[in-house]
N, C-alpha and C positions, 0 to 999 in steps of 0.2 A: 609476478607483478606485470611485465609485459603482454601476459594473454590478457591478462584482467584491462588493461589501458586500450588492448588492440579491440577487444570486445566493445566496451565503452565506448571509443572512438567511430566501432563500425555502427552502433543505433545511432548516433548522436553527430553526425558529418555534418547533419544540414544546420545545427545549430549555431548560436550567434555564440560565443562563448562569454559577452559580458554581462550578460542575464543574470539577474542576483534574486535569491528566494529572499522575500522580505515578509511583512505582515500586509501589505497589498504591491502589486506590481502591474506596472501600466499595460495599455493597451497592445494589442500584436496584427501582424498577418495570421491571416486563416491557414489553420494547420492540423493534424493530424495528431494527438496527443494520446501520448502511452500512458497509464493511472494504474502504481501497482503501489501495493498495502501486504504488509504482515508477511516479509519474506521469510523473518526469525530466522537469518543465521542460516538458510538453507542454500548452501553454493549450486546444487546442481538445478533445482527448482529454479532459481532468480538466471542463470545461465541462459538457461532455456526458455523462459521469458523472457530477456533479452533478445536471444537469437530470434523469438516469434515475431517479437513488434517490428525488429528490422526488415524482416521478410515481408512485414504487412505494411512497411512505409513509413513509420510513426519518425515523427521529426521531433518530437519535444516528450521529454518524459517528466512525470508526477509520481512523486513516492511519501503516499500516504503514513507514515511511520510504519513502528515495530520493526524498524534492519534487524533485531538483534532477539536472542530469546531463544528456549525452543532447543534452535538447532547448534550444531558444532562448527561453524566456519564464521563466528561470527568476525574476523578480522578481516575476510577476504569479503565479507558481506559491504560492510563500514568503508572500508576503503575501497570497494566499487562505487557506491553512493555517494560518498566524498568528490570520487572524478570525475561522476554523473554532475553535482553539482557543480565541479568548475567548469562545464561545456555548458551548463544551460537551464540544468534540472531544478526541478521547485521539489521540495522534502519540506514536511512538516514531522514534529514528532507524536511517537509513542510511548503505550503507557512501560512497556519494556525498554524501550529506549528510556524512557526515565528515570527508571528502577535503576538503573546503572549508576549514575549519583544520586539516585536519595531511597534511604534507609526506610520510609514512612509509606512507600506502596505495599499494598497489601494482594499478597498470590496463592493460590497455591502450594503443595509443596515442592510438586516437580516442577513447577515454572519456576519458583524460588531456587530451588536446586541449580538451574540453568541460569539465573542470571547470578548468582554468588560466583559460578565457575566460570560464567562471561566475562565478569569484571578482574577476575586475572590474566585474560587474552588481552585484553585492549589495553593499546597505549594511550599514555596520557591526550594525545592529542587526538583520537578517537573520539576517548572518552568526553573531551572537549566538545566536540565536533555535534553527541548526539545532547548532550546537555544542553549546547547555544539554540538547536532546530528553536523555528517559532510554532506553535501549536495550530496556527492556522494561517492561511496565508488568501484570500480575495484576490482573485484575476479577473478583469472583464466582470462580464455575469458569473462569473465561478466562483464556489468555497473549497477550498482542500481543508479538511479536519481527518483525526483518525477517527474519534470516536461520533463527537454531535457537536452543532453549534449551540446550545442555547448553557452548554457547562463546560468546554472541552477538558478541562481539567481532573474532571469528574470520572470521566471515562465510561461514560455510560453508553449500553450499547442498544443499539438502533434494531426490533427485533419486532416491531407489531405499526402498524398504522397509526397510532398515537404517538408511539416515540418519537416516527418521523416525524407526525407535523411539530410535534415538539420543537426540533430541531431548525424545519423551516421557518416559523412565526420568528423565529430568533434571527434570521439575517435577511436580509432584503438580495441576496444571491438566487438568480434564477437558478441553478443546477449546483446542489450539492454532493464532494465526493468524497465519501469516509470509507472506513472500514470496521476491524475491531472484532468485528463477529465470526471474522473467519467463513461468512455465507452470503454469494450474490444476494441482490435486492433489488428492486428497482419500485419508488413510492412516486405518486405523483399529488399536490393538491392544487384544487381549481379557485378563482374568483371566490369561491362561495363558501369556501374551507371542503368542501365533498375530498375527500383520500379514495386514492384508487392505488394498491401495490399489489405484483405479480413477483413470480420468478422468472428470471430472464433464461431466454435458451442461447446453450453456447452459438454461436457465430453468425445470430439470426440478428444484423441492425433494428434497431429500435431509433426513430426521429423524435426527439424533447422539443415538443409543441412548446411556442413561446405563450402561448393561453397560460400557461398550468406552471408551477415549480416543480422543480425534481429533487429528486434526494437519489442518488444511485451509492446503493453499497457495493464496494467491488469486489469481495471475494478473499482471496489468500493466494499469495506464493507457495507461501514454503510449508504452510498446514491447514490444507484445504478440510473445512468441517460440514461439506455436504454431499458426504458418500460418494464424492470424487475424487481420485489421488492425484489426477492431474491438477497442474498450479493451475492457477484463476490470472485474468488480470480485463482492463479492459482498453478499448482506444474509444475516442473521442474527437468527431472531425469537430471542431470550430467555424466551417461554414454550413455544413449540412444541416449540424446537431445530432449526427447520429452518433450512439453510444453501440456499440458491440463486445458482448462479452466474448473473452476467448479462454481456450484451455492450452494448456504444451505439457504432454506426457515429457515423462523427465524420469532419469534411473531414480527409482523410489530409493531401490535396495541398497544403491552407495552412500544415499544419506542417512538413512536408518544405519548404516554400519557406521558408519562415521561418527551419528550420534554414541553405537553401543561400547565405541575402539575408544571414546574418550570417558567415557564413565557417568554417562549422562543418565537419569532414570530411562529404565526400556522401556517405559509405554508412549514415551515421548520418539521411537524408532518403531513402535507396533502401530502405531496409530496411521504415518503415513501412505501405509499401506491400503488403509480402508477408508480415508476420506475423513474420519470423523475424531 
């Protein structure tokens, strides 16, 4: 519990600690912001993102859902997220964090498998905890969603140039930042509705022209699905605009074992290995 607090505490120093995640929250100082999505339960992956952003400055963290799912640490996931929140952090939820109270999503079998057996790790107040998230949350020009704006409920994922603008028509937020897909993205659309989307290369900044909207999907923590096994996440200066994606190698092997020492299906420990 004290590595976990002493961690938290080393990204999170410069934060205001009375900053509350609401469904919009006011205006800020220009800052330097961490945006990590879909850690599912993976303690050494989300560590290691952690340790990254520190090392690269990040003052304020975003965590686009999914803590949970997936992986086998989902207690020490939850209650890092939790203390990220009380320093400062904005979390919205996931469609695996919702699964955990309610019977009515629909997954897979091995996802399924994984949140039946997540749900007897968390305590009630945990469980609390991902149930109360709000689905989206409005800063400034910014949206945090996991999946889109224009259903988030829905959980539809963001996957082709249409989806996005989908997503943008629906909120007058210049820079949207989801996830869900488990795969960087970066969409832009112009005045004129024209879409323009790329893949972003790791550590190369990218400037979000105030011309155009954005839509950035960020990637994955803990189950990266673009033939890269390092975690994904990304930072977001608030005065520049620039967005950079980043990666942090992380022991693949101790969370795949971790997954296999608890009983969790293997492909859900094979897969880390190979990005996909």
């Amino acid at each position: 519990m004290e590595n976990r607090r002493s961690l938290a505490h080393a990204v999170l120093m410069s934060l205001k600690p009375e900053t509350e995640a609401g469904d919009r929250v006011g205006s800020e100082d220009c800052v330097l912001l961490g945006i990590f999505t879909d850690i599912h339960a993976n303690r050494q992956a989300f560590a290691a993102c952690l340790e990254a952003a520190r090392l690269r400055g990040v003052e304020r963290i975003i965590c686009l859902g999914d803590i949970v799912g997936y992986g086998a640490d989902p207690e020490w996931t939850v209650e890092t997220v939790m203390d990220l929140v009380e320093r400062g952090a904005i979390v919205v939820r996931g469609n695996h964090d919702n699964a955990i109270g309610s019977l009515s999503e629909s997954m897979n079998v091995e996802a399924q498998a994984a949140i039946e057996w997540t749900r007897g790790r968390l305590s009630a107040a945990q469980r609390r905890f991902l149930a109360e998230l709000p689905m989206m949350v409005a800063e400034d020009d910014r949206l945090y969603v996991h999946s889109e704006a224009s259903s988030p409920s829905r959980w539809r994922y963001v996957q082709s140039a249409p989806d996005a603008a989908r997503s943008m028509i629906a909120t007058d937020a210049l820079v949207t930042f989801c996830g869900h897909i488990h795969r960087p993205a970066l969409y832009s659309m112009s005045v004129t509705a024209k879409m323009t989307s790329f893949v972003p290369v790791a550590n190369v900044p990218v400037q979000l022209l105030r011309g155009r909207q954005w839509l950035a999907v960020v990637g994955s923590v803990g189950q990266p699905r673009d033939g890269d096994p390092s975690a994904c996440f990304v930072t977001f200066d608030t005065e520049s605009r620039e967005i950079t994606y980043c990666r942090a190698p992380y022991d693949v092997e101790a969370a795949a074992r971790r997954i296999r020492d608890n009983g969790l299906p293997l492909w859900l420990a094979e897969r880390l290995s190979v990005g996909r």
